[in-house]
Each structure stands twice: as C-alpha cells, then as structure tokens.
N, C-alpha and C positions, 0 to 999 in steps of 0.2 A: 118327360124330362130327359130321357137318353136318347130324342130324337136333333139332328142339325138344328139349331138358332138361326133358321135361316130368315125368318121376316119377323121383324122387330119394331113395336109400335113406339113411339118415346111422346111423351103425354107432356106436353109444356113446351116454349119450342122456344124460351129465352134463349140467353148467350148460352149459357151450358147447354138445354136440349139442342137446340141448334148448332153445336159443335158437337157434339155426340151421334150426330142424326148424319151429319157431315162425315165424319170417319164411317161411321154403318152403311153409308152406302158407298162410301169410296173401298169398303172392303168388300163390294161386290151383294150384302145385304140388303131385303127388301125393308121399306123402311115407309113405315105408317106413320109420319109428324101429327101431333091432334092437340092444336090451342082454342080455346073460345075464344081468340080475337084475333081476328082477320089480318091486322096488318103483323104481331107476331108471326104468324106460320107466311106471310106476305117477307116478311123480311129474313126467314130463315132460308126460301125459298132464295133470296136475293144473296145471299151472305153464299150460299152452296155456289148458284152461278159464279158471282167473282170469284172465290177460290179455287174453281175448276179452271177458269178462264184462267188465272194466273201460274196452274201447272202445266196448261197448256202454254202458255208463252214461253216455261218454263224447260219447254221441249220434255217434262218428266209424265205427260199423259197424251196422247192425240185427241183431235177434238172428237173422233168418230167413239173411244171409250169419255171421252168427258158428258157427251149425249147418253149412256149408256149409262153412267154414273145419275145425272138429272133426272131421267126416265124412273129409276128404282125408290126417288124420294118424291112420293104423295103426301099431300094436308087434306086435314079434315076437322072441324071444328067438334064433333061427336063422338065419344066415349066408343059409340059401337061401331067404331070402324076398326076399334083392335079385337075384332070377333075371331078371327082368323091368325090371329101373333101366338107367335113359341114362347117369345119374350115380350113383355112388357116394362120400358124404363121411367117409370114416375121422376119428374123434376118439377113437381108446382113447385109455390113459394112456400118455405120451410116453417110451418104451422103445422103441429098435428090434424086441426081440421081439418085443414084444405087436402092433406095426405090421406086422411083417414077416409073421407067423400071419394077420392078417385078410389080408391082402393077396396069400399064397400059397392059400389059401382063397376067395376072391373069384375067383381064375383058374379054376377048376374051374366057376366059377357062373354070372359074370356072361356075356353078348354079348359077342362078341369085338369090338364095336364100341363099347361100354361106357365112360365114362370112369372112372378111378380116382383121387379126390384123397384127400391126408389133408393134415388140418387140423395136424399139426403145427406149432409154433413155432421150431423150433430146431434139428432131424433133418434130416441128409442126406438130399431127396427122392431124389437121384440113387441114393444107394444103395436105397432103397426098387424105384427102381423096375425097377434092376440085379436085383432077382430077382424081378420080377414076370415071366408068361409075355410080357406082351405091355408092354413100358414103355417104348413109344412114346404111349401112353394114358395115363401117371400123369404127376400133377402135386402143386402145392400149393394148397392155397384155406383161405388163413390169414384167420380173422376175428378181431374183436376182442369181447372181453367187457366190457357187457353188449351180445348181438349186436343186440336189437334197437332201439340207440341207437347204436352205435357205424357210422361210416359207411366206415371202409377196411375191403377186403378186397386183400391181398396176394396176387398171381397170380404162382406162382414152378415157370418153368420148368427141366427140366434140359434138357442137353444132347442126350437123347434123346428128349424131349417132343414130339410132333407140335404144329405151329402151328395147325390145327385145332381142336385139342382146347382149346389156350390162346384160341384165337377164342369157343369156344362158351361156356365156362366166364365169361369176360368178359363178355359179353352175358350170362347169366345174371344177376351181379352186378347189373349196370346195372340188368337189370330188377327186381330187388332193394332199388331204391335206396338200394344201394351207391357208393361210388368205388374202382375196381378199378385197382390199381395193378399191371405187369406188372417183376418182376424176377428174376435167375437164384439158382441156388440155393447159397445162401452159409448161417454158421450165424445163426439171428438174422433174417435177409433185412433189412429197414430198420427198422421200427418197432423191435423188441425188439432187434436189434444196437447200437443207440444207446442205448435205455431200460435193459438189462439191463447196460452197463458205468456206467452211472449210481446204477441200482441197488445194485450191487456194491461201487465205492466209499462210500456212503451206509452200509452194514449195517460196511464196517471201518473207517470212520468212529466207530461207534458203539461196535464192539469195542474201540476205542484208549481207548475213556472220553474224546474228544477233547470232547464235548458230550453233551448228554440227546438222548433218544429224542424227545419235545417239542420240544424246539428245533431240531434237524434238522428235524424234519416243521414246522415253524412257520417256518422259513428259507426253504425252498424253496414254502412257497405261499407266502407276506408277499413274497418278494424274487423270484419267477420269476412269480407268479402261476398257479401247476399247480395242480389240481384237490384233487391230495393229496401228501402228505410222501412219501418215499421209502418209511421203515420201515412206515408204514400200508401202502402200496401192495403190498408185499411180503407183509403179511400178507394181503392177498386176492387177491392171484393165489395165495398159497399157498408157501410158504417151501421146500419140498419142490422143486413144479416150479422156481421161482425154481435154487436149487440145478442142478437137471438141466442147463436151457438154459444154463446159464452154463460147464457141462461142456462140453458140444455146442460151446459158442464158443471156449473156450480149446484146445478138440482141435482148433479150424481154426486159430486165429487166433497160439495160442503166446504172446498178450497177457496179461501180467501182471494186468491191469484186469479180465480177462476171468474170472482164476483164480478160483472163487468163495472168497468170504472164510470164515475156519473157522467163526464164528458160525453161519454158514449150516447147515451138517454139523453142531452139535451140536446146534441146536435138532431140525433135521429128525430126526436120529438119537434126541432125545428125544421124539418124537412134538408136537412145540408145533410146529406148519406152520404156523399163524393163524388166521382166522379160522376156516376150516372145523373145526377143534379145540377150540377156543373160549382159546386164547391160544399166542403168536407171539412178536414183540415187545413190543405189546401183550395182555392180559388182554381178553377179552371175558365178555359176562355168560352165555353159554351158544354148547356149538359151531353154525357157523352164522350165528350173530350179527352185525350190526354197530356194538353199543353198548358201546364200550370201559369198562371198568371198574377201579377204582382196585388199583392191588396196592404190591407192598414196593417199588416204582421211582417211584411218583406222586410228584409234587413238592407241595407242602405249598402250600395257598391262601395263607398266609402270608407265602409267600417274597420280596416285596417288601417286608414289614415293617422299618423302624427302622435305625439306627446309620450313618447318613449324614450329611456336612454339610448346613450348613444353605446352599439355595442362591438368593437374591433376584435377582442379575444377571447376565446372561452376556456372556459377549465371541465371535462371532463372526470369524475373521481370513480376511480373502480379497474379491473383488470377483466372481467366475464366479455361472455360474447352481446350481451346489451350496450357496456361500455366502451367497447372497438365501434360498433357498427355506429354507435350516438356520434362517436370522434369522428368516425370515418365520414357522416353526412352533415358537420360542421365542416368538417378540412375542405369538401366538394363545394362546396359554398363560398370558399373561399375564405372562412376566419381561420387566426392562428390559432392551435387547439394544444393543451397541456396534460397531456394522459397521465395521469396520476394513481398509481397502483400503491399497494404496502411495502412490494420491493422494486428497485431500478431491475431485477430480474421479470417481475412478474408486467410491469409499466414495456421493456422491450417484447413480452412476449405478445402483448396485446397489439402494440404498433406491427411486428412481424404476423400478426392476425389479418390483420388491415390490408397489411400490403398483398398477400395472399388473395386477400377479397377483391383486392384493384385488378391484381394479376387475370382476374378470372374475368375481370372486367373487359380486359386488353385482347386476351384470346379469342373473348365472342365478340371484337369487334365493336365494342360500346365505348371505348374512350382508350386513347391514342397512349402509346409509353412515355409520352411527354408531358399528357395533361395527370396520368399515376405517378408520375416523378414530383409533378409541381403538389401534388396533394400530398405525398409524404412529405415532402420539404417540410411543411405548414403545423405537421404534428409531430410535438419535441413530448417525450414522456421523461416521465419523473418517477423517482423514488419516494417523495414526499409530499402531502400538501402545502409545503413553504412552495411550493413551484407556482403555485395559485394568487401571488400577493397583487400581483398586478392587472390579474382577468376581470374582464367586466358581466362574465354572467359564467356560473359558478354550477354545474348540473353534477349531481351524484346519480350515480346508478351501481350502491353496491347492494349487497343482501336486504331481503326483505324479512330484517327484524328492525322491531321500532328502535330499540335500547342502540342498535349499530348506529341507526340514522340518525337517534338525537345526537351522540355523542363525535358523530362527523360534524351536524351542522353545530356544534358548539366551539368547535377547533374554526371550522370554514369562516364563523363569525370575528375569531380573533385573528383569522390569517388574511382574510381579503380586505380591500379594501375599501372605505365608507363609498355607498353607488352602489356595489356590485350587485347582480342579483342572483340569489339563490337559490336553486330550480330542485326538486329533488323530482326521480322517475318514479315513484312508487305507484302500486297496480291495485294499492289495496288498505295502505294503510293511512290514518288523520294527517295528510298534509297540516295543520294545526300545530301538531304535538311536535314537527320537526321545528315548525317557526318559535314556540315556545322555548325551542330546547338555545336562543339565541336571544341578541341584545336588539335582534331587530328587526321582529316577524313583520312585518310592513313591505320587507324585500324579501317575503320567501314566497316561494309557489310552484305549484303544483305544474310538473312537463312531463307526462305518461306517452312516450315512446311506442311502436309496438314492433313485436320479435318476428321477422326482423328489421332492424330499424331504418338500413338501408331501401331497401326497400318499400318496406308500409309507408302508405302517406299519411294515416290522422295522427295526431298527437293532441291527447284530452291536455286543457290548459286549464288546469285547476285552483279557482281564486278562494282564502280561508276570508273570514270575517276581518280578519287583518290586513290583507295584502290591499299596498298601494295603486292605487289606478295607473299611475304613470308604470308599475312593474308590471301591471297586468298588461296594457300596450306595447310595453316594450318584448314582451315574448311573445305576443300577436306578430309583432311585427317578424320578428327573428325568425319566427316559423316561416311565414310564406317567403322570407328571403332563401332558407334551407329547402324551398320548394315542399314542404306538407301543408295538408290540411287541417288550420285548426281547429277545435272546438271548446265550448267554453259550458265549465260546468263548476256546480260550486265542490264542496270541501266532503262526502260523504261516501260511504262504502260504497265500493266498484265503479264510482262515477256512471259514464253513461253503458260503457259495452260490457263491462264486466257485469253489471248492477241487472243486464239486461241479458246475458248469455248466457251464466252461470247456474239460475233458476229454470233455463229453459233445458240445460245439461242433465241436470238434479233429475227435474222429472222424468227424461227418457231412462235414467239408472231405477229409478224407481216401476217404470212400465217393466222391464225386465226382472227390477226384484220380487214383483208382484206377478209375474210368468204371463203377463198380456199378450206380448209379444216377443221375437227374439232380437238379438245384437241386429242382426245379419239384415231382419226385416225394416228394421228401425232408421240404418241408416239409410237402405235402400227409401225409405218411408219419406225421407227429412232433404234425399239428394234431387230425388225423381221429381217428388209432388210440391217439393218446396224450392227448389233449386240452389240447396246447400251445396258449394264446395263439396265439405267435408258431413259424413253423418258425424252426430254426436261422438258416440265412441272412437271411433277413428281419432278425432278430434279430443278427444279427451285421454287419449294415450297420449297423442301428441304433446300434448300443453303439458300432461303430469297428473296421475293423481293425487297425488300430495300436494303438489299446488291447487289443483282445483278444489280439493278439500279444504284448504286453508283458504281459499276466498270464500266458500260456502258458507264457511265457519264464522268470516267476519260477518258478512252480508246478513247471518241468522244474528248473531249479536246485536248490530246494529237494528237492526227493523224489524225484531224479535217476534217476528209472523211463521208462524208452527210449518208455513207451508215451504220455510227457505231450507229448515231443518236437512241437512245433509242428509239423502239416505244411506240407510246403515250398512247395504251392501258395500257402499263406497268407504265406508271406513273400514268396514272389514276387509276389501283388497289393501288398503292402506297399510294400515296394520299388519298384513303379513306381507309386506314386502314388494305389492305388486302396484310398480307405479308409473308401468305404461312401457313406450318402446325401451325409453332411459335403463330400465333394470331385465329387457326382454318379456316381460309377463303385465299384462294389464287384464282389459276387459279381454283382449286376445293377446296370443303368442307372438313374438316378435323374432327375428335372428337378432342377435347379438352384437355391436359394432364394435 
C-alpha cells in the first residue's frame, strides 16, 4: 500500500469507467480497462481517442504525447488481467451482487498488497469489503460524472480500511487534479446524500401534478442558480440508478425523503430510465441523446397568450430592499410605479435606493443616463396607500408576518380600485389567508420575487383555490412583459424552490450536527460534485438563519414529515443570536459591515 499507484486496472468501462480510465491515463498512469462486453471497452477505447484528438486540436497536448497517452490504456475482457495492478477501481452496475462477484474474484488475483476500491455511489463499502479476503484494503473512490470535468472525488472509508490505503488513494486523486474529500461510510456519503433527497422530493413533486416538469426544472436553475432542473438531472444520471441509491438511503437512513417516490419504480419498471433510453421525464430525440424533444406534456409556445387585464400602473407597497428592486423592474419595463412606504421619509428613501441601483447601472456601462432618468421619472412614491387608488395591479412586498399582510390587503381592498389586481411577494406564507383577509380573493395571487429582484428572473405565480383565471393570466402576462421567467404553482408551503431547498439545507446542518462531515467539506462536497454556486452554509449565512428557520418551520407544519423537522443545531445558533453574515456569526465568522 505505501508503494506508487502507478498501474490501475478499472473493472466496467461504462460512462464513469471510461472517464476515469480517461483521466488515469492522461495522468501519465497505466491503466488496465476489463469489461465482458466488447463493444463497451470498444467504445471506451473510441471515447479516449476523440478526447485526445480534441486536446490536440486544442494545441493543450501534441499528438506525439496523445500516442503516449492511447498506448498506456489496454482492454481486456478477464478479471485476470488486473493480476499485476496496485489499484483496482470497480464501477459495475450498482447491486451488491454484481460488486460482491468482482470483488470475491479479485481476491484470488490481485497482490495481497493491492488496493480495492469501487466507485459505488450509495452501497455499503463496509459490507463490500466484509467479504472481501483481505478488507483492510477496500475502500470507496466515488467520482463525479462527467469525470473529466468534475473535480470531487469522495474518499470513504470503513471501519476496517487501512489508513494507508486511504493515504495512497488520496494522493492519487491529488495527482489527478482532483479535490479529494475523506469521509466514512454512510449511504449516499455527502454529495449524493444531499443531492439524492433533493432529487427525490423534486420527482413527487411532479407526481402530485403540484407543477410542470418545465417549471420545476426552470425554478430551481432561475431561483438557486444550479446548472440543471432536478427532473432533467434525473434523466441523466439515469432514473433506474437514481431509484437504487435512494434505496441504499432509505435502508440506512428510515427517512421518508429518502423513500424513493413511486414515479421513480414506474418509469424505471417501464424501461423510460432517460436519457440513456431516449425518454425519462423528458422525450429525447434518440437514446443517448441530449436534445429534448416535444411530446404529449410539452406546453404550448402559446401559453402566455391573451385574456388578462389590461395593466398600465402598478403600486408597489413596502420601503426594504425587495420593494425598491420590485419597483425598480416595473419602472424598467416601462409602467408607472407608486412606492408606497409607512412614511413619504421612508417611500423617498426607497426611490434614492433605486436610483443608487440605476447609478451603478450607468457606471458599468448597461443603460445610458437618459434611459436612468426616464426610469425614475416613472416612480412617484408615497407616503400612504391612498396613493394606490388608481393602480391596476397592486404588489405588497412588506414583512413576512401573516397578521401585517392580512391587514394590508384589507386597507388595499378598500383603497384600489374594482379590477385591480392584488399580488402579494410572500416566500412562505398561505397566499389564501391574504385573499381572505379581503371582499375579493378572486383578484388575489401569489407573485414571489427573488433577492435580488432586479436581477433574478423567476418569479413563482402562485394561484389559491380562489383566484380568477383571467388574474392568473394577467400576471403571466405582466411577467414576461418585465422580462422574467414565470412559473406556475399552486397555494402551499415554499412553493416550488423553497419547498425544494430548504430540506436539502436542513439536511447538510444535520450531516454536521451529527459530526459526518465538516462545514468546509460540505460545501466543497455540494460545489465541486454538484456544481452548486454556493455550498449550503455559505448560503445559508447568506439567506439568514432565522429565515431559513422560519421557512423550515412552516414547510414541517405544513407536511408534518418528521424528516422537515428543523435541526436542532439550527435552532440553537438561532437562539443565541447567530444569524449568519447579517449579525457577523453563523455557521462561520463574518467581518462586520
């Protein structure tokens, strides 16, 4: 085990083997591919060539090292051609059998000094390596697909792993340029323990008919900024595996969240996995693919078409930095807007907010001091809501307590006028309760913003059992006139992103309360392997802990699954004070602004 890793047999030569096998030998390693089927290790072969060919064209290899490169990666259909390997990477298909067979198999073959990893995602290494002869030698060496862009590899030992072996293994990584992250063996390990109850919610999300297939995936990149939608994602890891590892999690974990949702089992059971099939959730245009194509679910280019009021002015109510940035991508747009604060002090402070925001506009060059002049012209603020009497759609974006919100939209009902429609930004609370709190929830609905609102393009359009259809179009329409993206969700805790972020936040606070892993690992875990923006905490200083508590809080009320339960860690920073950059102290230290 303390000798070089220098020839490395990798046992399966799918997409993963074959991108792993790909970087082993571009790092100058020898590298033993071994599939039982021909055109596999035929196409891993074919996949190495064009990628080399391409960093050749690429001027970042010459062809005389691309030959050199080709030369070091051999196939072999037989077990006993990794007679000879330091390391050995298992990637069959993720079934304890089929793992347990290479791996009972490998003991007869390898060096007793040999390492064994398998790439599994989600499998008990420890049982793996419970029946291997020698597993003090096995491990895990979880990569991410596509491997050779993705930069975590998970190092996950068991309990009876040699720390050698975990040393060498690591340095390999490194020399991989990799970021090699070392954790014990849980189902899931970090990245996909987080990502796959994300997932999971997301697919019975879709099952409830709660939202489109589109607008879930249009939520979560517009409002988290992730690379892709849940249900897209799902289709290319493969709906199948997706299924499995979420087995593996629930047989540890006993988490509801974990259970896979039944969508999951009928697609898989009807061979539509995704991508690799050529339709999933999505329809692709052949298996393989990744050009989605339209079928009997597509939504109609049309769908923002006609039967909306007509809407010239809006009214703004609030003075925070949600209700500047709301005004300020009204006025851009081109409607009259009426800022509407508790004092003409606090209503000017918002607009000199604004203008600040244009200012910075003008500086970088993005919009002229003529088109910032004609956009403040547009926004008159006020001292009062009588300023409101004449607007035709009506957006509050103050405090999120319900008691503030009814008792706006019960003034808003007697001050606008009959038409108008009125929109509240709430992030978390019964759109219902505001329409009730009025003579005419038929015109109330739900327009969730996000921080900042300039900026961000989704806005959740949220319709209660009451609201008119013609009000529902009419802020369909509004939106893509203000240039966002809408999406359309009904009346229940955290709608689509929140409902879907929140639970995924929860659990990395709880990987830490529970000492699995640390901060530092976590995000690295969620940024590298998932390609988060933000890790969780980072993000969760960001956002607040007290807010993120307080949507936890509804989201366990509402759907009173043991599994939303805030953890307690988070209440305990809560509770003394620590609530992210805002106060200097969260999950980490902050400077002080």
């Amino acid at each position: 085990m303390d000798t070089p890793l220098s020839t490395i047999a990798v046992v399966g030569l799918g997409t993963m083997g074959a991108g792993i096998a790909d970087v082993l030998a571009r790092a100058g390693r020898e590298v033993i591919g071994i599939d039982v089927s021909d055109t596999a290790a035929a196409r891993a072969v074919a996949a190495l060539e064009a990628s080399t060919a391409r960093a050749v064209a690429r001027e970042r290899i010459t062809e005389e090292e691309r030959q050199d490169v080709l030369a070091r990666f051999r196939t072999f259909s037989d077990l006993q051609a990794a007679a000879g390997a330091d390391l050995v990477i298992e990637v069959v298909p993720e079934s304890y059998e089929a793992k347990q067979e290479v791996f009972r198999a490998l003991d007869g073959i390898v060096r007793p000094d040999a390492i064994l990893a398998t790439g599994t995602n989600a499998l008990s290494v420890t049982r793996l390596a419970a029946d291997s002869a020698h597993p003090e030698r096995v491990l895990g060496l979880h990569f991410f697909t596509p491997v050779q862009a993705m930069k975590l590899v998970e190092v996950v030992s068991s309990v009876l792993t040699d720390p050698r072996a975990v040393d060498a293994v690591t340095r390999l990584a490194q020399d991989l340029g990799k970021e090699p992250v070392a954790v014990g063996d849980r189902a899931g390990f970090i990245a996909d323990g987080l990502l796959f109850g994300y997932l999971n919610q997301a697919a019975a999300m879709y099952e409830a008919k709660y939202a489109s297939r589109e607008d879930i995936d249009a939520a979560m990149k517009l409002g988290c900024g992730l690379p892709m939608g849940p249900l897209a994602l799902l289709d290319l890891i493969g709906v199948d595996t997706a299924r499995t590892v979420l087995e593996a999690m629930y047989a540890s974990s006993h988490d509801r969240l974990h259970a896979p949702a039944p969508i999951l089992k009928q697609l898989s059971e009807a061979g539509l996995t995704g991508r690799k099939a050529g339709r999933g959730f999505y329809t692709y245009a052949a298996p393989g693919s990744d050009e989605v194509v339209r079928d009997a679910l597509t939504p109609l280019t049309s769908a923002e078409g006609g039967g909306g009021r007509e809407v010239r002015s809006v009214g703004v109510a609030g003075s925070g930095t949600m209700a500047s940035g709301i005004a300020e991508v009204f006025a851009k747009a081109g409607y009259g807007v009426v800022l509407a604060a508790r004092s003409q002090e606090k209503a000017d402070a918002a607009k000199a907010r604004i203008a600040k925001s244009l200012e910075r506009s003008v500086s970088r060059g993005r919009m002229t001091a003529e088109a910032r002049d004609a956009v403040l012209a547009l926004i008159t603020p006020a001292g009062t809501l009588d300023a409101f009497a004449e607007v035709d759609l009506a957006v509050e974006a103050v405090a999120e307590d319900l008691a503030v919100k009814q008792d706006l939209f019960a003034r808003l009902d007697k001050i606008c006028r009959p038409g108008a429609v009125l929109a509240t930004t709430t992030s978390s609370l019964p759109v219902v309760a505001c329409a009730r709190a009025t003579t005419r929830p038929q015109d109330v609905i739900g327009m969730h913003f996000f921080n900042p609102a300039p900026a961000m393009k989704l806005v959740e359009i949220v319709r209660t059992v009451l609201t008119g259809d013609d009000v529902h179009a009419t802020v369909r329409e509004v939106t893509a006139k203000i240039r966002k993206h809408p999406v359309d969700c009904g009346d229940r805790a955290g709608f689509i992103v929140n409902a879907l972020l929140f639970p995924y936040l929860n659990n990395a606070v709880k990987m830490v309360q529970e000492h699995y892993a640390t901060l530092d690992d976590i995000d690295a875990a969620m940024k590298l392997g998932g390609g988060y923006p933000m890790g969780p905490f980072e993000l969760l200083d960001v956002v607040g802990l007290d807010v993120s508590l307080a949507i936890e809080q509804v989201l366990h009320r509402e759907f009173r699954d043991p599994g939303l339960a805030p953890a307690p860690l988070l209440e305990h920073l809560v509770a003394a004070g620590c609530l992210g950059r805002k106060t200097g102290r969260g999950f980490r230290e902050h400077a002080r602004r």
